[in-house]
C-alpha positions as CSV (number, residue, x, y, z in Angstrom):
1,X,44.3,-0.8,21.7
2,X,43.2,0.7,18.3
3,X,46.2,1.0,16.0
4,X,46.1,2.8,12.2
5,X,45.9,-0.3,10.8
6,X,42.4,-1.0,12.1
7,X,41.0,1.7,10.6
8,X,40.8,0.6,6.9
9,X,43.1,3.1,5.6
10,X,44.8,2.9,2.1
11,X,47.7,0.6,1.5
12,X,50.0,3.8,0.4
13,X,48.6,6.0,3.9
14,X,49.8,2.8,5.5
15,X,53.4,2.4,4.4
16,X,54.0,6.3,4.7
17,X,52.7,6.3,8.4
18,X,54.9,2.9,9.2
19,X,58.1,5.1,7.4
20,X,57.4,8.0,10.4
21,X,57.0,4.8,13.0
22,X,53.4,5.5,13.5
23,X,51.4,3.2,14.8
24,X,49.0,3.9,17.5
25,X,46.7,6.9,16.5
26,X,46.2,9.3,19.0
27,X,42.6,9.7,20.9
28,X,41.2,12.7,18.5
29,X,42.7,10.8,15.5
30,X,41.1,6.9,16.9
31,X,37.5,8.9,17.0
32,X,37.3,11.0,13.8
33,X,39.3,9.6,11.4
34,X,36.0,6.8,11.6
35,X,33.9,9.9,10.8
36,X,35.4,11.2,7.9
37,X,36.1,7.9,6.3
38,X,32.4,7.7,6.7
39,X,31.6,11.1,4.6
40,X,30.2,13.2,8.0
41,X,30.9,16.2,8.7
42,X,32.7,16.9,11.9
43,X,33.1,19.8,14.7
44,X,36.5,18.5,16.6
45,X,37.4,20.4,19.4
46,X,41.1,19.5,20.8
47,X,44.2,21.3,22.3
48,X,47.3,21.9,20.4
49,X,49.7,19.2,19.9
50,X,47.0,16.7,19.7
51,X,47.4,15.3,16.2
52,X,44.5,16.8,14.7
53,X,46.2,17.4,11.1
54,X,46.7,13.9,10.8
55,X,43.1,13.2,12.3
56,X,41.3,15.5,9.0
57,X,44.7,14.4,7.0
58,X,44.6,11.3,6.7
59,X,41.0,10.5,5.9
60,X,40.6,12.9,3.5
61,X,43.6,11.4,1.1
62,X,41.9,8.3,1.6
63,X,38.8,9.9,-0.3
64,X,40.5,11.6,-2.6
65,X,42.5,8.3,-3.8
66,X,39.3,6.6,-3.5
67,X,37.8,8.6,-6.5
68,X,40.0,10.1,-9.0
69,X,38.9,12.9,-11.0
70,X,40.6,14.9,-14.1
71,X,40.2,18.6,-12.8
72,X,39.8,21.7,-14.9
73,X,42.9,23.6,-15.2
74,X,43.8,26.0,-11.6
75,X,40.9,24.1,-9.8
76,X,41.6,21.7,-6.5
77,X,40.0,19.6,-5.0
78,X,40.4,20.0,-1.5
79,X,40.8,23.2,0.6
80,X,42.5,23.5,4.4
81,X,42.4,27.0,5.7
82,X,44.5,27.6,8.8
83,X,45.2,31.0,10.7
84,X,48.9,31.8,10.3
85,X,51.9,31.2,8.1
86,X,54.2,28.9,9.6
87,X,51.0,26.9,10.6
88,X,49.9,26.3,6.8
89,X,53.3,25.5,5.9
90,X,53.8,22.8,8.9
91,X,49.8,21.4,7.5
92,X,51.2,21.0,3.9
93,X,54.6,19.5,5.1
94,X,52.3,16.9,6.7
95,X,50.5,16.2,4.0
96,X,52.8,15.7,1.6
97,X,54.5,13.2,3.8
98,X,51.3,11.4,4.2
99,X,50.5,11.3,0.6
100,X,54.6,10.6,-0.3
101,X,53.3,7.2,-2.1
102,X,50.2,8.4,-4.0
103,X,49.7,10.6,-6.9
104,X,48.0,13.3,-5.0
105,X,49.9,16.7,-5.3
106,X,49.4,19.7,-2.8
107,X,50.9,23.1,-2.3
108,X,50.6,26.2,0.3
109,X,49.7,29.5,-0.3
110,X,49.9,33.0,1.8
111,X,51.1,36.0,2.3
112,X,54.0,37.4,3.2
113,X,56.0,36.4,0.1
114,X,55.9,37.2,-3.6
115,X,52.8,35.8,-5.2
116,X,54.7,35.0,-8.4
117,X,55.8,31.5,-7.4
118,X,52.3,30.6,-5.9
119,X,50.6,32.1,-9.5
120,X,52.9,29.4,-11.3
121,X,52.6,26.2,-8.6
122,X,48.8,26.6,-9.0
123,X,49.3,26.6,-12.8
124,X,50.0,22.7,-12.3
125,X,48.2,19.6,-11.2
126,X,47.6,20.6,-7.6
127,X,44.7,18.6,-5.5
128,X,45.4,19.8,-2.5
129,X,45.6,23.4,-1.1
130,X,46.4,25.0,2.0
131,X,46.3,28.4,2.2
132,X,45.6,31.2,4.8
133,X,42.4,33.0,4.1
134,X,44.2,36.6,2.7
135,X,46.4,34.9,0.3
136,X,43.7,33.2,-0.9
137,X,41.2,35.8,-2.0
138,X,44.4,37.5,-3.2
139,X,44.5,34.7,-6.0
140,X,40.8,34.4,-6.3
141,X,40.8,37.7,-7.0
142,X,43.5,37.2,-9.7
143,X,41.8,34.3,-11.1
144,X,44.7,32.4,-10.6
145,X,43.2,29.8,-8.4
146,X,39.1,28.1,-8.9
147,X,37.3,26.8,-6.0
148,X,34.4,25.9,-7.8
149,X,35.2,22.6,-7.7
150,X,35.9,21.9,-4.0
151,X,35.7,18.4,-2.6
152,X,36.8,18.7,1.1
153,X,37.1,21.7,3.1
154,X,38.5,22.1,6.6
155,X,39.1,24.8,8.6
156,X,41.9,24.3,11.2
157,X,42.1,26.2,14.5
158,X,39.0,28.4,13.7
159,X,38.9,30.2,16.9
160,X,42.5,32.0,16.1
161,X,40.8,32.8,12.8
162,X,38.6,34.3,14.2
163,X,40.9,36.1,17.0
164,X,42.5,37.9,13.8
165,X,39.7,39.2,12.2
166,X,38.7,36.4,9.2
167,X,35.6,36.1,9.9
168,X,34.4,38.2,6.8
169,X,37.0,36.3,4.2
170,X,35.6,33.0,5.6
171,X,32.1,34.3,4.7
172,X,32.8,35.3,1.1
173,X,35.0,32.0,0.5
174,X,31.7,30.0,1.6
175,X,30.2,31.7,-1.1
176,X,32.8,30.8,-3.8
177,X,33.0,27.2,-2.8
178,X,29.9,24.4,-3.7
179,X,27.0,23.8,-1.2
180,X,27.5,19.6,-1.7
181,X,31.0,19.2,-0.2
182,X,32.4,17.7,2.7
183,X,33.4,19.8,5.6
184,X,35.6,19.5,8.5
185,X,36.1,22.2,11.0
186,X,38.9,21.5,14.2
187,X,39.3,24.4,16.9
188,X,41.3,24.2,19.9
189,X,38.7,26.4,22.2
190,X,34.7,26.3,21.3
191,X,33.5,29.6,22.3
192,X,30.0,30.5,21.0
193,X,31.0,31.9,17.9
194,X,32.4,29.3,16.8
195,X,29.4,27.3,17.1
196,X,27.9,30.1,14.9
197,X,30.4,29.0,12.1
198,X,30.0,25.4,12.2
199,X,25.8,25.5,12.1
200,X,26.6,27.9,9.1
201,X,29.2,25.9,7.4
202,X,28.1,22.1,8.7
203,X,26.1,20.0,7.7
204,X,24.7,17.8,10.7
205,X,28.3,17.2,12.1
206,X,29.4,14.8,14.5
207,X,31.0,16.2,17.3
208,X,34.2,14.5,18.5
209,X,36.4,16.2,22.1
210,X,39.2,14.9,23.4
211,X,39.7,17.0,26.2
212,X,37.2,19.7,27.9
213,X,37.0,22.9,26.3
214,X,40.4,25.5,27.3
215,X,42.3,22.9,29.2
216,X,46.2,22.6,29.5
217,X,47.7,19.2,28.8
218,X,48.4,17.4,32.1
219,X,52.1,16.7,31.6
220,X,53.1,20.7,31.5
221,X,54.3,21.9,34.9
222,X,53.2,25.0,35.5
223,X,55.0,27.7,37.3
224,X,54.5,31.3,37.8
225,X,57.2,34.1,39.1
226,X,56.7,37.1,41.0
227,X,58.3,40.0,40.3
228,X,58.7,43.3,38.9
229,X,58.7,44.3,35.5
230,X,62.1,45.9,35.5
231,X,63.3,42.4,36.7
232,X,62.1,40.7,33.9
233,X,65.4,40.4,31.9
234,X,67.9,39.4,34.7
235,X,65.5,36.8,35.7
236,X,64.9,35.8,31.8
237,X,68.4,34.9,31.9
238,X,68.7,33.1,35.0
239,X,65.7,31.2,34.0
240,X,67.5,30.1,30.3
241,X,70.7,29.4,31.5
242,X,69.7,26.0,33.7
243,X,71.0,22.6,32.3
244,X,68.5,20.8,31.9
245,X,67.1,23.3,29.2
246,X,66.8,22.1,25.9
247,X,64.7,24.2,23.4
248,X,62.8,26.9,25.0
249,X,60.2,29.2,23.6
250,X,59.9,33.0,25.0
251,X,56.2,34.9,24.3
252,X,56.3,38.3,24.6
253,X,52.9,40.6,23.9
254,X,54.5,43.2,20.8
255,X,56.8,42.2,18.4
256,X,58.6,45.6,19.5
257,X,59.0,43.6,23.2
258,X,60.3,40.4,21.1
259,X,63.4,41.9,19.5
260,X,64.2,43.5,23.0
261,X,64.6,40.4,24.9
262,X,66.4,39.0,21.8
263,X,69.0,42.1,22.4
264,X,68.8,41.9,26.2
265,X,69.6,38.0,26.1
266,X,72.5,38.9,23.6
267,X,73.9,41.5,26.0
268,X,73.6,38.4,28.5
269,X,75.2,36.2,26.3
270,X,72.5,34.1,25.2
271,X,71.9,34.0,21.4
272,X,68.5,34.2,20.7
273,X,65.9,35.1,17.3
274,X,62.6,36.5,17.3
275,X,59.9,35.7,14.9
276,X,56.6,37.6,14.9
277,X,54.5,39.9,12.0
278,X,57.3,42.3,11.3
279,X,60.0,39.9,10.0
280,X,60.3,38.6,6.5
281,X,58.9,35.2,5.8
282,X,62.9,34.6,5.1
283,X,63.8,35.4,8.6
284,X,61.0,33.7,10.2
285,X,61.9,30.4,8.2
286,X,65.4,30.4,9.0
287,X,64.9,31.3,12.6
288,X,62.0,28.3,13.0
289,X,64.7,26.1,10.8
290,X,67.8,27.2,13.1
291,X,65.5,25.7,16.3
292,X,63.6,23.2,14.9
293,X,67.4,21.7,13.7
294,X,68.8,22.3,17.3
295,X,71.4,25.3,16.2
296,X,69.4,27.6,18.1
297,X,67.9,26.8,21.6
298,X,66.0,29.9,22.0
299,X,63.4,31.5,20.2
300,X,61.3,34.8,21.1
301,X,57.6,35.1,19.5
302,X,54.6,36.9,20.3
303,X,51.2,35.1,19.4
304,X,51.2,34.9,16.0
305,X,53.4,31.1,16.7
306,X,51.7,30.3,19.3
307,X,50.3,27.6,17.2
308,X,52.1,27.7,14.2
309,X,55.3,25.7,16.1
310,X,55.0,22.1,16.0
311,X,58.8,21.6,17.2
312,X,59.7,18.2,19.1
313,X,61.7,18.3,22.6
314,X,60.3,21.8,23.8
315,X,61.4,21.8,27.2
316,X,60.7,25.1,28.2
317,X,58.1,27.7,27.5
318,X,58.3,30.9,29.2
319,X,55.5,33.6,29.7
320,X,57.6,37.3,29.2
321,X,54.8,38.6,29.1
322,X,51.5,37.3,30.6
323,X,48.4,37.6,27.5
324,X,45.5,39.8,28.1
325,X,43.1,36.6,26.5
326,X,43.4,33.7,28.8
327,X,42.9,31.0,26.2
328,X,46.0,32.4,24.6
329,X,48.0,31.1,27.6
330,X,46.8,27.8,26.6
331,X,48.7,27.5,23.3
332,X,51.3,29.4,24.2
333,X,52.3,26.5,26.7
334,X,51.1,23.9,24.3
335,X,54.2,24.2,22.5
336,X,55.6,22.5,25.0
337,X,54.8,18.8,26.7
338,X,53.9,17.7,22.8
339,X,53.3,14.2,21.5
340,X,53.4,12.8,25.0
341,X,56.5,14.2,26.3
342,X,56.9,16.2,29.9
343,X,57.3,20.2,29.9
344,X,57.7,23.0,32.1
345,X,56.0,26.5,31.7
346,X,56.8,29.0,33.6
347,X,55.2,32.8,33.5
348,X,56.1,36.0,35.0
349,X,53.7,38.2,36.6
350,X,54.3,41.8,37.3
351,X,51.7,43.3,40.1
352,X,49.8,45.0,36.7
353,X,49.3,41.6,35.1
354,X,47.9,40.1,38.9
355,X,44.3,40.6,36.4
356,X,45.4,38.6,33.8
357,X,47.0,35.3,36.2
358,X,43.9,35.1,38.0
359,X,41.8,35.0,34.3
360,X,43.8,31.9,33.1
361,X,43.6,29.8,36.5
362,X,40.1,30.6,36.5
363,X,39.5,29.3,32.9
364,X,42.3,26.5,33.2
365,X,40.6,25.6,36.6
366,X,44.2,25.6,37.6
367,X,46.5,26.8,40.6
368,X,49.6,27.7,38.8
369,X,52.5,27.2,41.3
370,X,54.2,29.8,42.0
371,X,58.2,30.0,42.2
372,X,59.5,32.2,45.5
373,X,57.6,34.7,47.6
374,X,53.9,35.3,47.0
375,X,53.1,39.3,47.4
376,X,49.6,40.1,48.8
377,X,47.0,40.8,46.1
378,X,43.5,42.1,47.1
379,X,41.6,40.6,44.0
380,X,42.0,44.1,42.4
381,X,44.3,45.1,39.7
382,X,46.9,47.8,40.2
383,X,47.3,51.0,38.6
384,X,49.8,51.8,35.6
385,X,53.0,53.3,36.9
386,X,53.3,56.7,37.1
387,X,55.0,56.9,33.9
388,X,52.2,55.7,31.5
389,X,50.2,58.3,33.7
390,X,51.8,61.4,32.4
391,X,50.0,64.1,30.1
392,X,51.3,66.3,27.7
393,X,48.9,65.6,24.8
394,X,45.9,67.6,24.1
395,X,42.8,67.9,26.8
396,X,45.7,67.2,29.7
397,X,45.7,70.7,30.8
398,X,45.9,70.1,34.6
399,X,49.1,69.2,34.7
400,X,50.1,72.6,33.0
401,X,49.3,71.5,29.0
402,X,50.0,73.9,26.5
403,X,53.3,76.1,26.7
404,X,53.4,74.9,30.5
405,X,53.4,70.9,29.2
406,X,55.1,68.7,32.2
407,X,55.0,71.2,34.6
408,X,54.1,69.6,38.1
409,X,50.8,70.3,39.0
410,X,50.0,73.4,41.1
411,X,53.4,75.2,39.7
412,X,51.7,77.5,37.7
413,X,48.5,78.3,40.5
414,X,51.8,79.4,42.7
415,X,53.5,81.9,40.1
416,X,53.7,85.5,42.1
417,X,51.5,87.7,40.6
418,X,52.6,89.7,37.4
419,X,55.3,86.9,36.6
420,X,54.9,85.8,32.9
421,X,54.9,82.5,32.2
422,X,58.2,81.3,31.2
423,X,60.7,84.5,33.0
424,X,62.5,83.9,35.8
425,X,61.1,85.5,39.3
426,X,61.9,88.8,39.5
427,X,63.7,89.8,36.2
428,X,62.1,93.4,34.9
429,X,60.6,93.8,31.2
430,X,62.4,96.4,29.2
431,X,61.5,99.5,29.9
432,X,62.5,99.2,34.1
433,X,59.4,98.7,35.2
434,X,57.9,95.5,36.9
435,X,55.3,93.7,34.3
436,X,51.9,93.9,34.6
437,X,48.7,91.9,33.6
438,X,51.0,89.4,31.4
439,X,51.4,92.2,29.0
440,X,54.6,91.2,26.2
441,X,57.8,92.7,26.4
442,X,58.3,95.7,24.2
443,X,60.9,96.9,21.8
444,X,62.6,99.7,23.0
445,X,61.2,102.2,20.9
446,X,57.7,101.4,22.2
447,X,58.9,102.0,26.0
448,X,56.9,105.6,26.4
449,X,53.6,103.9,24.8
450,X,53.9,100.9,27.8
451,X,54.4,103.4,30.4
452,X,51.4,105.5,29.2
453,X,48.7,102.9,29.2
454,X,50.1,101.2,32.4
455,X,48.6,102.9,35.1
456,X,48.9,101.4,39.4
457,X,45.9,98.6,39.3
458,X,43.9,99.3,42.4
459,X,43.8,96.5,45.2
460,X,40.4,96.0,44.8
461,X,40.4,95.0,41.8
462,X,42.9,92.3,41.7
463,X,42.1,89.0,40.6
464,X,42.0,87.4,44.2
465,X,43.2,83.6,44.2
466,X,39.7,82.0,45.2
467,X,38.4,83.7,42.2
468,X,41.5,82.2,39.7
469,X,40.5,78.7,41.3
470,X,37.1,79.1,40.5
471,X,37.7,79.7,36.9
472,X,40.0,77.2,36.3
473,X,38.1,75.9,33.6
474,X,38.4,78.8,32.0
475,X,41.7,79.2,32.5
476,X,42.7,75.9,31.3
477,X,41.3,76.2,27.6
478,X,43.3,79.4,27.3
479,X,46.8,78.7,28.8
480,X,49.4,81.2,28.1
481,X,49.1,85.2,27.7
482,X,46.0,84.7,26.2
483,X,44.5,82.9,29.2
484,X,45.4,85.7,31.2
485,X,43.8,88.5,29.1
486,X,40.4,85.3,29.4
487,X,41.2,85.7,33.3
488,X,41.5,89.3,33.3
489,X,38.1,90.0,30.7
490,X,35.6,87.7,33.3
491,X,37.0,89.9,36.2
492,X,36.1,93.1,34.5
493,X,39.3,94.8,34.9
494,X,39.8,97.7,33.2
495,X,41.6,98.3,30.1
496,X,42.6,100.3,27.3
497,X,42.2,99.0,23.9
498,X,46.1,99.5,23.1
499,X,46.4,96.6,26.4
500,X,43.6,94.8,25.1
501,X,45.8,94.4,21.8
502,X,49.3,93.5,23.3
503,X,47.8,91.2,25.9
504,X,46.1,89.1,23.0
């Protein structure tokens, strides 16, 4: 068995990895830390919880102490570009414990915090940097930080860098950064675009994969629950509150959803914090500090941790929420089952998210086992309740829209004739006579002018109901008084131009 001692490491890389009890590399470390140490570039494709930042780590401080240079002032020699926050932060901490013996100094940059303290660290001797790609163009930007003379650059889970949207920062850092470098790219999932950014940024890589492409990690037992969504918390609950729970991870879809389990498992008497993209990067650090230290045993995210949590002893990761992307499922539960331990993962599936289940256990290539009773499901997705089906905004006119908004439908086709819209059955307009036409009540001093330009309407004449259903289109763009003045012009009935004014 290959152990990090037979892979001609530095003396200093050595006696740091022996301090963590590190021996035996693990199988995406034993293949390209070889690579690197050679100078090729490299396309690794593993899941989470792998070891790959020790795998691009560890060789690259082995270069670096290999050939020391005297760098211009706010220049680095080394570049690692990763996703999220807490995920640059947990790369750096890495590094710096790899590199505790050497001379080699890093720091982390990104965004969320003040960029005064970053300005200043980069003013000193810094040869490593990890940053997220934001941050960084921030500094470019601010001349604060050169990456003109760039050694090593690795990107680390490029397919979530891509999932949020920095594809055109990694394009205009290429450009700031030299053509003759060495370049390491490490993605949990290799879709095709991907590919695109390695043949772009490569240069004839060696390819190294531990595991196929999207799959879970074998020691997570998977579990799914049936149930309904307004179910969700009670069973949340139930499902925390087992003994043999140790840490536990909750993923909800909106950060909105995260701080209402966090107040539903308080009401339940379970403390709980949330971390997602609307918390301080103070609140996120001492809520991943609280669980990583064992003071808090539960923790609510949404996607943004779902790889940016490298916490030992996971027991439990639990699907609120089932994603919409089904390789998201797959680091959600990697948190869990890390560094060889066991772990269960457990989901919840509401009859709307039936769609999503069968997405991931067709790109998993697993049968998740489900927990209880199995409802019937016809292969199609169910509609929305009723409530996320209700109008009321613009263009919804058949419900009643307009004045009439949340009216059910077919109340306003039933209406007796001459009611107006919005008076009770049967009460009279001043004046004591019944209204007519939908005209507008009328101050008392215009009674005698009403009564002389209201004249008996003859029968014939009426608007009859099929023709009111055939003009419903009409009708519909011109709700109110007005769309009956529009119904009573395209039936031709006869008016005065004093009515033609008040009925407008």
């Amino acid at each position: 068995m290959t152990k990090f001692t037979d892979l001609g490491l530095a003396e200093p890389l050595l006696k740091a990895l022996a301090a963590e009890g590190y021996e035996t590399p693990t199988p995406i470390q034993a293949q390209a830390i070889p690579h690197i140490l050679q100078g090729r570039d490299l396309l690794g494709a593993a899941q989470t919880g792998t070891g790959k930042t020790a795998a691009f780590s560890l060789p690259m401080l082995h270069r670096l102490l290999a050939k020391p240079r005297q760098m211009p002032a706010r220049s680095v020699r080394a570049l690692i570009l990763s996703p999220t926050r807490e995920l640059s932060a947990q790369i750096e901490a890495s590094i710096r414990n790899y590199g505790r013996f050497t001379s080699l100094k890093s720091t982390v940059i990104f965004g969320g915090v003040p960029v005064g303290k970053q300005i200043r660290a980069l003013g000193e001797k810094v040869d490593i940097l990890v940053a997220t790609p934001g941050r960084l163009l921030d500094l470019v930007d601010q001349r604060a930080v050169s990456l003109r003379e760039i050694e090593f650059l690795v990107l680390d889970e490029a397919d979530q860098m891509l999932d949020l949207g920095f594809i055109h920062a990694l394009r205009r850092i290429a450009t700031l950064i030299p053509k003759e470098r060495h370049t390491l790219l490490f993605s949990a999932t290799m879709p095709k675009p991907i590919r695109e950014i390695a043949s772009a940024y490569l240069t004839d890589p060696v390819e190294v994969a531990v595991t196929p492409v999207a799959t879970t990690a074998e020691k997570i037992d998977q579990r799914v629950i049936f149930t309904e969504a307004h179910d969700k918390p009670a069973l949340l609950a139930k499902t925390l509150n087992v003994p043999e729970l140790e840490r536990a991870i909750v993923f909800t879809r909106t950060k909105h959803g995260a701080d209402k389990v966090v107040r539903q498992l308080g009401q339940s008497g379970i403390e709980a914090a949330a971390i997602h993209g609307n918390k301080s990067q103070g609140q996120r650090e001492r809520a991943l500090g609280a669980f990583r230290d064992g003071s808090l045993r539960i923790l609510v995210a949404t996607d943004i941790a779902a790889r940016g949590i490298d916490v030992d002893g996971v027991s439990h990761v639990v699907n609120f929420d089932l994603p919409n992307v089904p390789e998201t499922y797959v680091h959600r539960i990697g948190r869990t089952a890390r560094a060889g331990a066991a772990g269960l993962a457990i989901a919840f599936c509401t009859p709307e998210e039936r769609g999503d289940l069968a997405a991931i256990e067709k790109l998993t290539k697993v049968a998740i086992t489900p927990i209880g009773a199995v409802p019937y499901w016809d292969g199609r997705t169910p509609k929305k309740p009723p409530q996320n089906q209700r109008g009321g905004g613009r263009g919804q006119q058949q419900n009643g829209g307009g004045r009439g908004q949340g009216r059910p439908q077919g109340q306003q086709a039933n209406r007796p004739q001459g009611q107006q819209q919005g008076r009770p059955q049967g009460q009279q307009p001043r004046g004591g006579k019944p209204e007519q036409g939908g005209q507008r009540n009328q101050p008392a001093h215009g009674v005698q002018r009403q009564e002389r330009h209201e004249r008996p309407r003859h029968p014939e004449r009426a608007p009859r109901p099929e023709q009111a259903a055939q003009r419903k289109d009409g009708v519909s763009a011109k709700e109110g008084l007005g769309g009956v003045a529009f119904l009573q012009q395209r039936t031709q009935q006869p008016r005065t131009n004093g009515a033609r004014r008040r009925a407008r």
